[in-house]
N, C-alpha and C positions, 0 to 999 in steps of 0.2 A: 552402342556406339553413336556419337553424335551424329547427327542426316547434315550440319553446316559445321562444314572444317574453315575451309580457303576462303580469301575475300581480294575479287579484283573488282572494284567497280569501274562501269560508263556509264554514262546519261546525262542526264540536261541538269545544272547549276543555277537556280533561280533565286529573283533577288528584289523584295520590294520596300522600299519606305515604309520603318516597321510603323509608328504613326498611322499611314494613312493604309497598312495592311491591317492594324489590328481594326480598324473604324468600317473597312472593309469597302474604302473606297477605290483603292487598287488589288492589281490581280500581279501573280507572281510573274517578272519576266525574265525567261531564258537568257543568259549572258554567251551563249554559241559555245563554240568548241574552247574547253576547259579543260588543258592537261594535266589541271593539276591541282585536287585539294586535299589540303590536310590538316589536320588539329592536331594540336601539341598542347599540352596540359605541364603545367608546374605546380609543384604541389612544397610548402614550408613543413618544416618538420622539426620538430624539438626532442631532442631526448636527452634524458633524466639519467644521470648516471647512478648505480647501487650505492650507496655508502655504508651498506649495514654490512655488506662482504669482506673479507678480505681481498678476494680475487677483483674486485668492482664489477662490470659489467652493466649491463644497459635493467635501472628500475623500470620503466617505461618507457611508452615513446608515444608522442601525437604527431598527427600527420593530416594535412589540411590541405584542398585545393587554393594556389597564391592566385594563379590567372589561367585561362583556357584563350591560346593564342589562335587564329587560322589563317593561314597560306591559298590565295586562289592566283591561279596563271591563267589569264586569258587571250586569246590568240586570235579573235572579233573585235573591230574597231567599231565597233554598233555606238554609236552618237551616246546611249547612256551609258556603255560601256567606260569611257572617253572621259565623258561629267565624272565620273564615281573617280577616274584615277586620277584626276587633276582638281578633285575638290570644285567641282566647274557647275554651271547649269549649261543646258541647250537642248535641241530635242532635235530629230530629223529633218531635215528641209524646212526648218522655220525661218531662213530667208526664204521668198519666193521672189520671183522673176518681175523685173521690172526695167523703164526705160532713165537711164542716170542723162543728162543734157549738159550740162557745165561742171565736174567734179573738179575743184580746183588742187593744185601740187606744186608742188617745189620742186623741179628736175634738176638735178647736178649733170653736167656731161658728164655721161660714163657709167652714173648711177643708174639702178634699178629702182623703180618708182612702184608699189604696190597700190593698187586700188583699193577703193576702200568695202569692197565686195569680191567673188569672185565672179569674172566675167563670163558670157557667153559668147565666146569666141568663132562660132558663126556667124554672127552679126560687126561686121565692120565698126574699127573708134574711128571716130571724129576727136584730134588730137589741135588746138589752137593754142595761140598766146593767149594771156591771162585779161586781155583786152578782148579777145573775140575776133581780131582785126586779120588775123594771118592763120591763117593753117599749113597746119606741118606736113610733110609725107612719111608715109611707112616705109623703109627699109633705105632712107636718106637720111630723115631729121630723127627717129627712131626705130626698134623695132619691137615685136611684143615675144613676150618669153615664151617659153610650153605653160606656166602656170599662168598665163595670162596679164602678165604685169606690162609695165611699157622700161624700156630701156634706153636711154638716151642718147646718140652715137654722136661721138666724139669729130669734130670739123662739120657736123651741121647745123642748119640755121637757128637752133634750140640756144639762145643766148643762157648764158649762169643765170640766174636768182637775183637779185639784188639782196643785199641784208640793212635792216633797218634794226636800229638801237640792239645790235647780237641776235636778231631775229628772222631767218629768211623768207621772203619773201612768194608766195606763189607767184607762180611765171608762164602754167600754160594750165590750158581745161580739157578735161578728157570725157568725152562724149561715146555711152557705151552703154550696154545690156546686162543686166543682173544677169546669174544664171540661177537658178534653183538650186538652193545648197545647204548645208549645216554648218552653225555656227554656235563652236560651244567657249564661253566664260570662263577663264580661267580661274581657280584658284580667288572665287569670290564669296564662298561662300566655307560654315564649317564643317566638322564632318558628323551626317545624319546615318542614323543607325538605321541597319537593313534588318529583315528578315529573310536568312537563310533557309531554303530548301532543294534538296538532290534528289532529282526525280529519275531512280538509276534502276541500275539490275547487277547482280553478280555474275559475273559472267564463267565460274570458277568450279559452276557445279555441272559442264555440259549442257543444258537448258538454262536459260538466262533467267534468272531467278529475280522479282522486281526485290526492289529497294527504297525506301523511303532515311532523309537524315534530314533535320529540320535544328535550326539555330534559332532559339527567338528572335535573340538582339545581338548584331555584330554592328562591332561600327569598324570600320577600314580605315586607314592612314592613307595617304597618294602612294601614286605608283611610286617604286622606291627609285627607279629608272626610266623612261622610255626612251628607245633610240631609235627616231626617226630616220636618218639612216643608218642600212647595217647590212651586213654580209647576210642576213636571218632577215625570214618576215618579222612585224611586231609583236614583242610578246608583252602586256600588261603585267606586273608583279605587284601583288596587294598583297599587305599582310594587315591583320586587324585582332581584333580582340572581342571576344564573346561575352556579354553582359548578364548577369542576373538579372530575369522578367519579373519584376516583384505584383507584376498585374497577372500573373500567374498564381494560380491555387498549388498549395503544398501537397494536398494529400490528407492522410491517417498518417499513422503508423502503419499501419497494418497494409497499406496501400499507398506508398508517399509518391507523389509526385514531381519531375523537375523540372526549375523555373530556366531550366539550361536550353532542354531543348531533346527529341527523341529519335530515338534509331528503330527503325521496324524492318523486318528483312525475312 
């Protein structure tokens, strides 16, 4: 009788730029809590009908793998997490903290103004005209949001913009502190092919049994969703496609091997 019937897998979902994995200049990183991977296989298929029968029926049949698809959900907003679903670069706290002295803007009454950082909101803005000449006050001429942006109230001394040739003009400087943050690229870049690996266990036999599942080359689409807000925390949805490693060795016959990628369990 077989000793591995059942298969539930957990564990860790790893993921690196197959490029600079195969060169072995990077190391596999963990993508956090992953509820959910899975491959899907489509396979073409041709069949031959008999004509030598009267009855017909099937002379042969061939049958060929078309594509190997894979589904990952991820439920970590980790900075490369982030990059990978929005096609993006950036990396953790590659802003760092710094003092901004005159950031000039365009304030509409009424409008929400974002900076062009995110601030450090223990540190008091210095909010002027675009002269230098007048300073604002907070919770009069404006006030600053929970994300940190300035908002401009409506009957204070924060004159409109002026517009020159359809172009508005800035109008006040906002004086403030970087905060230490991430800041990821959207959608600037194409989509680079990963090396998948599941550093898991079966959890299915009573004693947690390890598991290894390894993709040479996946490359992933963007996320096919993200909903920044939502009744749910976020959930990342990637779906991609598994490539043949042709820098991969075949095997024998007698021992082939695949450029797909391996399950050990």
């Amino acid at each position: 009788m077989p000793t591995k019937c059942c298969f539930k897998g957990r564990g860790d979902v790893t993921l690196a730029d197959y490029l600079a994995y195969a060169a072995r200049t990077v190391g596999l990183m963990p993508v956090g809590n992953a509820p959910q991977f899975q491959v899907n296989a489509t396979e073409t298929t041709e069949d031959v009908r008999d004509f030598t029968s009267a009855v017909g029926g099937l002379h042969c049949q061939h049958r060929e793998i078309q594509r190997v698809d894979v589904s990952l959900q991820l439920k970590c907003a980790y900075p490369r997490n982030m990059a990978l679903a929005f096609y993006g670069t950036g990396s953790e706290d590659n802003v760092t903290t710094a003092v901004v002295v005159a950031e000039p803007h365009v304030a509409w009454p009424g409008a929400t103004v974002p900076l062009d950082a995110l601030p450090d909101r223990s540190v008091a803005y210095v909010v002027k005209s675009s002269d230098g000449e007048t300073t604002y006050v907070a919770g009069e001429d404006y006030e600053v949001t929970t994300a940190g942006s300035i908002r401009i109230l409506e009957g204070g001394d924060i004159p409109a913009p002026t517009v020159t040739s359809g172009v508005g003009q800035p109008n006040i400087t906002v004086g403030y502190t970087k905060s230490t943050h991430t800041q990821i690229q959207l959608f600037n870049r194409p989509s680079a092919p990963v090396h998948l690996h599941f550093d898991g266990f079966n959890v299915m036999d009573g004693t947690p049994r390890p598991a290894y599942f390894d993709l040479y080359k996946v490359k992933f689409g963007p996320a096919s969703s993200v909903a920044l807000i939502d009744e749910n925390s976020l959930t990342l949805q990637l779906t991609g496609t598994a490539e043949c490693d042709k820098s991969r060795p075949l095997g024998t016959a007698a021992d082939p091997l695949s450029q797909y990628g391996t399950l050990r369990y």
